[in-house]
TORTOR-367621 format. One record per residue (C-alpha): residue in one letter; x, y, z. Coordinates in steps of 0.001 Angstrom, whole numbers, padded with zeros to 6 digits, always signed. Layout:
N
AXYZ/...
//
This chain:
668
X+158690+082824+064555/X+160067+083916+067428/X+158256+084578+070426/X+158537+088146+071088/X+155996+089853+073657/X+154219+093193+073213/X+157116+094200+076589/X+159909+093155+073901/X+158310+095243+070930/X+157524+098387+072944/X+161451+098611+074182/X+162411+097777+070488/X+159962+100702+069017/X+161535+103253+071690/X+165229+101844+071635/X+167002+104402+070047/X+170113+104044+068148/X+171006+107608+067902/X+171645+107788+072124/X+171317+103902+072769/X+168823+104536+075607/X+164679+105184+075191/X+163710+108097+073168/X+160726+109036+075477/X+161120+112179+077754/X+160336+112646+080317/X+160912+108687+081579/X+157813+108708+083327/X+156146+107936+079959/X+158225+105072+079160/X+158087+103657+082362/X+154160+103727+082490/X+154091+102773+078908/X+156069+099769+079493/X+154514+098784+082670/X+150766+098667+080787/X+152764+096336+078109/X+153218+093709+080581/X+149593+093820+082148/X+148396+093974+078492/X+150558+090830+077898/X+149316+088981+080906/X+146106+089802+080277/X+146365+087984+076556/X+148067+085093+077720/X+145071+084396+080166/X+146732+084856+083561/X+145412+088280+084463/X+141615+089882+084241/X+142148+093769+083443/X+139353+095358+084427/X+138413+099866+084279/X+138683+099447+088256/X+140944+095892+089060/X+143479+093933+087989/X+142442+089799+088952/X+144477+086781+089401/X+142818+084055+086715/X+146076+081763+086313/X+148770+081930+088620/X+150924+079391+086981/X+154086+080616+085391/X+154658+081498+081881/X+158359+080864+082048/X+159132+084582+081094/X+161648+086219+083482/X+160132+089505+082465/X+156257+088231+083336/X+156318+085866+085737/X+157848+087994+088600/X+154702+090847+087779/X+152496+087496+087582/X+153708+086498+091211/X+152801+089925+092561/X+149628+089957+091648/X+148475+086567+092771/X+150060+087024+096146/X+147612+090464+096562/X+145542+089988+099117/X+142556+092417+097430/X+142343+093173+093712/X+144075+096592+092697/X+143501+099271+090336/X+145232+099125+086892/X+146759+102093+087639/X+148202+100749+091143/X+149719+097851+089415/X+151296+100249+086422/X+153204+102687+088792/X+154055+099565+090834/X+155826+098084+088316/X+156973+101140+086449/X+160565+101005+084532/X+161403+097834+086482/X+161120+095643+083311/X+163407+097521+081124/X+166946+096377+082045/X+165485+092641+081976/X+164030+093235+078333/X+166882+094919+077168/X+169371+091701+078562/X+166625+088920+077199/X+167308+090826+073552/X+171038+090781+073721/X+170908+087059+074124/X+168431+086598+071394/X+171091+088772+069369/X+168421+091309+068488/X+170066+094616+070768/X+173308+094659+071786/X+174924+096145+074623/X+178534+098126+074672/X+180415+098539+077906/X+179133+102206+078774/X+175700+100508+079377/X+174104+101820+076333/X+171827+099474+074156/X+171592+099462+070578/X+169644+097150+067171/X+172180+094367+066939/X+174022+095376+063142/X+172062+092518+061466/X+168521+093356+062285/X+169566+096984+061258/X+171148+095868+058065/X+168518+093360+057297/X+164824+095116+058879/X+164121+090896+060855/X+165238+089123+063821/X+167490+086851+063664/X+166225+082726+064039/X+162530+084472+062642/X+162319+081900+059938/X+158284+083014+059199/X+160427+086380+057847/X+157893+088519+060038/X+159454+091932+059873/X+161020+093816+063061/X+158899+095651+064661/X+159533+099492+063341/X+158892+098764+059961/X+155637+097099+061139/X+154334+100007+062507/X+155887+102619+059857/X+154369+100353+056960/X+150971+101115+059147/X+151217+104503+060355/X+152813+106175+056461/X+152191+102818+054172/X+148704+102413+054776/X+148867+098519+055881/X+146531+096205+058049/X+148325+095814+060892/X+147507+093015+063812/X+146047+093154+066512/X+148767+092817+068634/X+150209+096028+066496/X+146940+097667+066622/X+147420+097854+070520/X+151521+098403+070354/X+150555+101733+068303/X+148017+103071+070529/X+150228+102695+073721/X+153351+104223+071773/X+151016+107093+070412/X+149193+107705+074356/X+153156+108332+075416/X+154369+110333+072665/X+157033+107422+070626/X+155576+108972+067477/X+156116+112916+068681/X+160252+111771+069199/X+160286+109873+066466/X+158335+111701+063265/X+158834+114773+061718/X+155468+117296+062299/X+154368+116252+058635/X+154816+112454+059280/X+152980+113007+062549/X+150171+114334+061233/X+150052+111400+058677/X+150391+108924+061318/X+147545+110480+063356/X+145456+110043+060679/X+146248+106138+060375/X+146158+105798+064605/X+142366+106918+063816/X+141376+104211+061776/X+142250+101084+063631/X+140611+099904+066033/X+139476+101484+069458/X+142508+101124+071702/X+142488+098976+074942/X+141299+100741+078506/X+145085+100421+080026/X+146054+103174+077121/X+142837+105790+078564/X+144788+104492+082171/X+148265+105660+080728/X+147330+108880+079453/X+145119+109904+082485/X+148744+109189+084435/X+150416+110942+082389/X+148085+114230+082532/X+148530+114198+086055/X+151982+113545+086640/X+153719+115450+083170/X+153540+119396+081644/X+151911+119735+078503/X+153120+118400+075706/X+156264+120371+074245/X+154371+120702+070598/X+152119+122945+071943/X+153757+126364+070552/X+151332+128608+072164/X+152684+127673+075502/X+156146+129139+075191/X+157826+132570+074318/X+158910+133126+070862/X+162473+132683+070367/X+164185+136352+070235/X+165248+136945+067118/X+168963+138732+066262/X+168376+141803+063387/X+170343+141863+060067/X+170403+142610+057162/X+168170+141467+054046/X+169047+138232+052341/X+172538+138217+054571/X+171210+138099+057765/X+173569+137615+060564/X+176367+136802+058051/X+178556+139625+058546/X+178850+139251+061657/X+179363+135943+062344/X+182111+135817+059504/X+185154+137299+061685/X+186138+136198+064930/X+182975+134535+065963/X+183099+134328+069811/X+183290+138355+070320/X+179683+138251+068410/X+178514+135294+070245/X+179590+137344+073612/X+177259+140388+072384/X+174414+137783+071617/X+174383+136475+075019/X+174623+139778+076093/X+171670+141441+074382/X+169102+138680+073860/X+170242+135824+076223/X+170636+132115+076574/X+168900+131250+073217/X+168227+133752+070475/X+167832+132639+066715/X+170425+133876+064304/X+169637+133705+059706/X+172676+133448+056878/X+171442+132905+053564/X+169252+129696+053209/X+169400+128826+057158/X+167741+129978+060340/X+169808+128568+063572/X+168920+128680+067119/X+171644+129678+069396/X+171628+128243+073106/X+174777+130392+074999/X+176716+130619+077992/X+176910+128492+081070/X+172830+127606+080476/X+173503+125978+077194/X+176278+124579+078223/X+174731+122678+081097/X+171936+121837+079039/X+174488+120122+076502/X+175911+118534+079245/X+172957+116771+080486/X+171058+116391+077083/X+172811+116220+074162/X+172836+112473+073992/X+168809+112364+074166/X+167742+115861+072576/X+170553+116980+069880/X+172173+114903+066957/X+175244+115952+064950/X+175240+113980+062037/X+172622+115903+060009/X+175463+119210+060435/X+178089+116864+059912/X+177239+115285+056417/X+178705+117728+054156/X+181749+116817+055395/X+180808+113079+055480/X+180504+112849+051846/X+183689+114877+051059/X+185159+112401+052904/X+183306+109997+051030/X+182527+107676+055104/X+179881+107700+057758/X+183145+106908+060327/X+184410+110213+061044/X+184314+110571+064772/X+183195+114275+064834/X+180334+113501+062381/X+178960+110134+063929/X+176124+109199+066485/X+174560+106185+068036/X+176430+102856+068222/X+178887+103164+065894/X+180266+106314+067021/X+180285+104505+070323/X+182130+101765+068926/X+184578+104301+067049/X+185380+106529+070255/X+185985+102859+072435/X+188570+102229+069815/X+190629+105394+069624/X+190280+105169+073192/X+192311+101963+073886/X+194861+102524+071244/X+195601+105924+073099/X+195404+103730+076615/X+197776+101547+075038/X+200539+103649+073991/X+203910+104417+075251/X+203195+107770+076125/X+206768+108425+077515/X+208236+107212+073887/X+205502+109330+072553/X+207363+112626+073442/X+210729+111331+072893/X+209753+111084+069290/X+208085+114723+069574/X+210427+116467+071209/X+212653+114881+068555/X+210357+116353+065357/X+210348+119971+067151/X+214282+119975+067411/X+214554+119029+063749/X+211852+121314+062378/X+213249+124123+065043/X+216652+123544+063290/X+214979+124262+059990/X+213587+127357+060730/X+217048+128439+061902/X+218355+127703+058299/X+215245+129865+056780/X+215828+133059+059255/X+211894+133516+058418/X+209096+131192+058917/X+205361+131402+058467/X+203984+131153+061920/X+200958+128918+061306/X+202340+126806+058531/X+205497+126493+060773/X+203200+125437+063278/X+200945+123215+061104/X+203933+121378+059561/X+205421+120481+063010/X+202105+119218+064272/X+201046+116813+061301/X+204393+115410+061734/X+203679+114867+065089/X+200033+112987+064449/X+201794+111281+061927/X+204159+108983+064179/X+201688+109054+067281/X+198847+107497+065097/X+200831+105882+062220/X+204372+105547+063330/X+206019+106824+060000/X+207252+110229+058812/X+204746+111852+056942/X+206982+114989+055729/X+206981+113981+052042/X+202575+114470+052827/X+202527+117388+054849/X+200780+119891+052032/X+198209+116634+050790/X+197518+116664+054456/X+196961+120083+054743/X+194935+120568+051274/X+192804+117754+052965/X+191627+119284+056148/X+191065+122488+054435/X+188776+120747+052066/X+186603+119120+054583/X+185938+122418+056506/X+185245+124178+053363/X+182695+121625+052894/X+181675+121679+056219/X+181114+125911+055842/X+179088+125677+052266/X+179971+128915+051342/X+181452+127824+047879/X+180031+126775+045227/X+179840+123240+044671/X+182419+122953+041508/X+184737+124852+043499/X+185039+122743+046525/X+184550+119431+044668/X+187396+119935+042120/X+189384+120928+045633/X+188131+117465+047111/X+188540+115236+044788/X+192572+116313+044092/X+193258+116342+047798/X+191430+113015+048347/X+193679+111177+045978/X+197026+112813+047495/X+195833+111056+051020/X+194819+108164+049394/X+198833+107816+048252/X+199758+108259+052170/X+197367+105550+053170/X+198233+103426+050594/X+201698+103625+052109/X+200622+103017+055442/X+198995+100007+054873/X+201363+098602+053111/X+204154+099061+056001/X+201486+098397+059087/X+199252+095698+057352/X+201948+092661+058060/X+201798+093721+061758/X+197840+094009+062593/X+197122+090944+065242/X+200844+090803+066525/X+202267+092582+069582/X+204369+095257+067993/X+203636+098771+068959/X+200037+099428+068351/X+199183+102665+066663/X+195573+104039+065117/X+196092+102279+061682/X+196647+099197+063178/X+193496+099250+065242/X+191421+100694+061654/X+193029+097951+059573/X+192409+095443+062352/X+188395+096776+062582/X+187923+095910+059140/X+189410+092368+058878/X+187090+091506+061620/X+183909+093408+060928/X+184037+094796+057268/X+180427+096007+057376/X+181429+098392+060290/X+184605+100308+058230/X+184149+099046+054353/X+186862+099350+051675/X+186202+102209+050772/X+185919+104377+054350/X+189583+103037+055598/X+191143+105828+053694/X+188965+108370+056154/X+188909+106118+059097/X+192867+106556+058669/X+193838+109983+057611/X+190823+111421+060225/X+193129+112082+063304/X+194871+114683+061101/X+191920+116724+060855/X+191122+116491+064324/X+193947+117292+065872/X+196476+118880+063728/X+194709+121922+063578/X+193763+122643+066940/X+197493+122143+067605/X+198798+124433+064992/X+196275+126973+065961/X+197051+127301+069302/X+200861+127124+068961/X+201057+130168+066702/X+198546+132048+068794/X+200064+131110+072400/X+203913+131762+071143/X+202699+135342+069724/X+200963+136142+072958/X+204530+135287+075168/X+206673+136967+072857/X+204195+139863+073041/X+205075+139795+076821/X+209137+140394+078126/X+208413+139290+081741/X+205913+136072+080418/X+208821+135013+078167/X+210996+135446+080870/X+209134+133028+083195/X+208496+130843+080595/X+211972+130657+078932/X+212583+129875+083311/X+210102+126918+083221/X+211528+125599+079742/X+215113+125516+080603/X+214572+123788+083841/X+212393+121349+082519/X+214658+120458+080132/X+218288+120363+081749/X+219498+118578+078718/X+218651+118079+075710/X+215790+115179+076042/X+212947+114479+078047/X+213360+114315+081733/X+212736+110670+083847/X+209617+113091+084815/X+208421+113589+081830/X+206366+117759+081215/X+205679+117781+084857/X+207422+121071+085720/X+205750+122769+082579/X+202590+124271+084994/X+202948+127637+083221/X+203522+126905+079852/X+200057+124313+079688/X+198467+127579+081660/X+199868+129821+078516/X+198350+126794+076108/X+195095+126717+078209/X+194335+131109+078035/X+195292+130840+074886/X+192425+128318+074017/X+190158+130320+076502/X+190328+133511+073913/X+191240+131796+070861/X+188868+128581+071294/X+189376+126220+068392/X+185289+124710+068636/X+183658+128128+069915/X+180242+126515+069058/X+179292+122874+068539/X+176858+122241+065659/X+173661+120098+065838/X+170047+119398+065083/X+167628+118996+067409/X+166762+115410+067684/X+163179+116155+069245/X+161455+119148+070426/X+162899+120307+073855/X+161701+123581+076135/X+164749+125726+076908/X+164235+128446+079215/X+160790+128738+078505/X+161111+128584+074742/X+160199+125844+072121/X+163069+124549+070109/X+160863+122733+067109/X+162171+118772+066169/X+164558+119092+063490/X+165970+122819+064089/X+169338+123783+063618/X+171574+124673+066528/X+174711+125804+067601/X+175647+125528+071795/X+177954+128321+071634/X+179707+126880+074507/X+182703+129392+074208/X+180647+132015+075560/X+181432+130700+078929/X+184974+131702+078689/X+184494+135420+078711/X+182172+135176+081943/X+182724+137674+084591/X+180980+134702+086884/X+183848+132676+086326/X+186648+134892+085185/X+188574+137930+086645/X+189083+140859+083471/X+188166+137852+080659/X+188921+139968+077589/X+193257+139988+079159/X+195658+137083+078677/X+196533+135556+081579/X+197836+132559+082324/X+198167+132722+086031/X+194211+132246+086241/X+194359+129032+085831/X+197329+128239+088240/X+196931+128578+091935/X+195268+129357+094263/X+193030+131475+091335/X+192148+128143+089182/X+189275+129908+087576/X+189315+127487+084570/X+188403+124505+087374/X+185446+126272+088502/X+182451+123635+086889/X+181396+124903+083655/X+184145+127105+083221/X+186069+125873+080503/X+184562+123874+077143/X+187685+123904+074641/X+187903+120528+074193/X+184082+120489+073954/X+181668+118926+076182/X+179208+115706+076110/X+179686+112406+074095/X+181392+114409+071539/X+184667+115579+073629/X+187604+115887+072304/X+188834+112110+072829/X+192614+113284+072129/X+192634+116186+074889/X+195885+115034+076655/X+197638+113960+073771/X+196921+117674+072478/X+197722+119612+075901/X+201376+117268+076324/X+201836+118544+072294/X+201323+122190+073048/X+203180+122222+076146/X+206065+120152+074921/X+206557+122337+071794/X+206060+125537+073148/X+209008+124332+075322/X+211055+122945+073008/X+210805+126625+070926/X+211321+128335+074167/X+214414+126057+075468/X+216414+125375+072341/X+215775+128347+070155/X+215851+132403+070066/X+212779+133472+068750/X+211286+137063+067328/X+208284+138613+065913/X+209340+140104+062649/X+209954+143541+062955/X+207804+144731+060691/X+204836+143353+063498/X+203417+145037+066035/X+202179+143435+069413/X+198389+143533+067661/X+197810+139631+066945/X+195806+139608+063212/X+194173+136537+062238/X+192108+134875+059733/X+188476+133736+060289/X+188804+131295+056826/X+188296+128204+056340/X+189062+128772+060772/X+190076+131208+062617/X+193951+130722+062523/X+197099+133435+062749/X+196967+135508+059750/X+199371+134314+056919/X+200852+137651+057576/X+202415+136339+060868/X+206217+135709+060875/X+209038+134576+063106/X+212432+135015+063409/X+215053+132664+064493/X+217982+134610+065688/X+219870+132119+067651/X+220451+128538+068575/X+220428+127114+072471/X+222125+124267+073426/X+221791+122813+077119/X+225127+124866+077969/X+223618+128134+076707/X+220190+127318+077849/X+220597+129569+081519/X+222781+132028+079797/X+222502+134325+077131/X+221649+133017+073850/X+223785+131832+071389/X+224251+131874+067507/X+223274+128911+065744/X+226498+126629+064822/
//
């Protein structure tokens, strides 16, 4: 067996793979926990005397334990005998980061470069430690099979329980019914050691009162609606005007009800700091997310993961996008939008957002995959609509799974295609795109992305940023041609940009007011006005309990119609976020490409896409509303909110880099 401590069992029981640090808060109770784990440990292996008022040296010789011996050393060089509770906030969190390190050689944690710790993938696959030949379980089970199986624990578990339950593991951990179980258990073992009465008489003096204690906080306001419908009504349109008046009227947190769900709101620049700093430790997204998971039919979607493998997943979209050729990158865009912008010309009339949607999945498809995808385009598109309308679950369940299930095999066609032309490359130097990095993932660790979650893993960047894209195309080029004198300074900034008809030796740099177009029009129009979660324990929040296991939304959004950080917010205008005004830099400002460990990881490759095709539309083509439009912008709020199907451009001319400072010309 091998020869873990009670130190090594306490940071295993409060390692959490959801975060990948401790789950206690604040980490005063961790520390102090931890600290009484290693006198508790001494004290057992006969080198220490714990007494209610002194700690005494009765060995001195080493144990051979780099987490121990250093403790062991401080207390025999004392000249007096000390308090316990001298010796616990002496100590403290110091032997955490040595734990944690001693478990990643044993190959029981592992560690990923951002510093986080994690259950190595075969102790959380098989519940025991690797080289434990005895088959002694790990250490959670032990104490779950105690706490809600009703087993004899021993001794050494007996006293690992009553520290964990004296600094709240169990409150973090358990649902309030569980809890109550547990407490129930935790009063029929034994009496706990005096270093657990130490630790909780520290913690009464040093922490608030415990969060579960309901009658110590203000009721969370509640928003009126109607019967059975609740808020639905109004948060089925354009939802950030509603979550404006909700800040407005009731605040930073208010709780909202649609049929079968009540959801805690947290708004404005106070929920948005509070994501900022928190969200890893008190909010989870994967219980909002799994709707969408099983449409997909794979826990590796990026938006819907947490812990270690989401980690993992994020590190490796992260160097294929380091590793690409971004300057060959737009070549081939700017490529795509003169072909598709030469197609429109041939209609007369195009759909703005499927114009817009069609341009941009041919995009994603050569930046992640490095084919043409144009023969996929509408299985792509039936796709992401079918994950969001899971994601929503306001259809019935026939509905959306007959929906599903047709779109799902049209994608698997296009991945089957893919992997048949990038396969032969993964380990070699060609150009490395997404698929390459997924297909190269599963050789090496199959258990990480099976079989059967490549197709997802694959087709996923589609969904994340095709639509964003789209979106904000169709609303941005609506806004300028809404606008003689914008379209005039933009047609300005295109043209010069672009003196010919490719990309410039320096690359979009002179494209400041077109990304500033791009960036209002994400301001009013954001794409993620509220990021959905659960809340992983129970947190305070301006003064208010939000309860373990509530539904949230951060309605981060709400930040971008703040008269604290914007001049007029409800206008369009692009020149606050150019100087010397930069109001969009001010901290906090600006959340469109969300916030936390969940932010947008394909942000630049989205901006350089929406500034490079606005340009392109700008530079090499005459463009119109259709007359039959006025200057109001209509949209749709379902399955997103996207420019109405209504919404229609004209191509009326064709410019080439002669005509592109003169007046337009006709298309040859």
């Amino acid at each position: 067996m091998l020869g873990l401590s009670l130190v090594d069992d306490f940071c295993l029981l409060t390692l959490d793979d959801t975060t990948g640090s401790f789950c206690l808060h604040p980490g005063q109770a961790h520390d102090l926990g931890l600290a009484a784990a290693v006198l508790l440990e001494l004290s057992w292996s006969g080198r220490i005397d714990v007494q209610s008022d002194c700690v005494s040296i009765v060995d001195a010789s080493p144990l051979g334990d780099s987490v121990l011996d250093p403790v062991l050393a401080q207390i025999a060089s004392a000249k007096d005998p000390e308090p316990p509770e001298c010796w616990i906030g002496r100590i403290g969190g110091e032997a955490a980061r040595p734990t944690l390190d001693r478990l990643v050689k044993l190959g029981i944690a592992e560690q990923v470069p951002d510093g986080l710790y994690f259950h190595a993938p075969a102790v959380e696959r098989s519940r025991r430690y690797p080289g434990d030949t005895l088959g002694v379980d790990e250490v959670r089970t032990r104490v779950m099979r105690t706490l809600l199986g009703g087993e004899t624990p021993e001794a050494r578990d007996v006293a690992l329980i009553h520290l964990a339950e004296v600094c709240g593991v169990f409150d973090c951990m358990l649902e309030a019914p569980q809890r109550e179980q547990a407490r129930r258990s935790i009063e029929q073992l034994d009496s706990p050691h005096p270093l657990c009465e130490t630790v909780a008489r520290l913690l009464a003096a040093g922490t608030p009162a415990p969060l579960q204690d309901p009658g110590a906080h203000e009721p969370i306001p509640d928003v009126p609606g109607l019967p059975f419908l609740g808020n639905a009504i109004g948060l089925s349109g354009e939802i950030r005007p509603y979550l404006d008046k909700l800040y407005r009227e009731h605040g930073p947190i208010c709780r909202v009800r649609i049929p079968g769900k009540s959801i805690v709101v947290l708004s404005g620049k106070e929920g948005v700091e509070f994501a900022q700093r928190h969200a890893q430790t008190h909010m989870r997204n994967d219980i909002a997310f799994a709707p969408m998971s099983r449409a997909a039919q794979s826990g590796r979607l990026i938006i819907a993961g947490s812990g270690h493998d989401h980690i993992k997943l994020r590190r490796m979209v992260h160097d294929v996008i380091l590793g690409q050729d971004m300057e060959a990158n737009l070549r081939a865009m700017l490529r795509i939008a003169r072909e598709e912008i030469a197609r429109w010309h041939k209609m007369r009339s195009v759909s703005l957002y499927a114009a817009m949607q069609r341009l941009s999945i041919l995009q994603v498809g050569h930046a992640a995959f490095g084919i043409s995808v144009s023969e996929h385009v509408d299985s792509i598109r039936h796709w992401n609509d079918s994950l969001i309308i899971s994601m929503r679950g306001d259809r019935p369940n026939f509905m959306v799974e007959r929906r599903i299930r047709k779109s799902r095999r049209d994608v698997q066609q296009l991945f089957e295609r893919m992997q048949s032309e990038r396969r032969p490359l993964v380990g070699t130097q060609r150009t490395r795109y997404l698929i390459d990095a997924v297909l190269e993932a599963h050789r090496r660790q199959p258990e990480f992305i099976t079989e059967d979650e490549l197709v997802a893993a694959a087709i996923y960047p589609f969904f994340q940023s095709s639509d964003q894209i789209a979106c904000t195309l169709g609303f941005a080029l609506m806004f300028v041609l809404a606008d003689d004198d914008l379209l005039r300074r933009c047609r300005a900034e295109a043209d010069a940009a672009f003196p010919s008809n490719e990309i410039p030796a320096g690359g979009l740099s002179g494209l400041e007011l077109i990304r500033a177009v791009a960036a209002e029009t994400l301001r009013i129009h954001a794409q993620a006005p509220l990021m959905q979660r659960t809340a992983r324990i129970g947190f305070e929040f301006k003064g208010h309990l939000v309860p373990a296991g509530q539904p949230m939304w951060v309605a981060g959004a709400v930040v971008h119609g703040d008269t604290d950080y914007y001049r007029d917010p409800e206008k369009f205008d692009p020149d606050r976020h150019l100087p010397p005004r930069l109001e969009s830099q001010k901290p906090g400002a600006y959340v469109a490409f969300g916030v936390g460990a969940h932010a947008c990881l394909g942000r630049r490759y989205s901006e350089d896409a929406m500034a490079l095709n606005l340009a392109a539309m700008l530079r090499f083509a005459e463009l119109d509303r259709f007359p039959s439009q006025d200057h109001r912008i209509r949209l749709t709020s379902y399955p997103l909110i996207r420019p109405h199907r209504t919404c229609r451009i004209q191509v009326t001319g064709h410019r080439d880099a002669n005509e592109a400072s003169g007046p337009s010309g006709s298309a040859s």
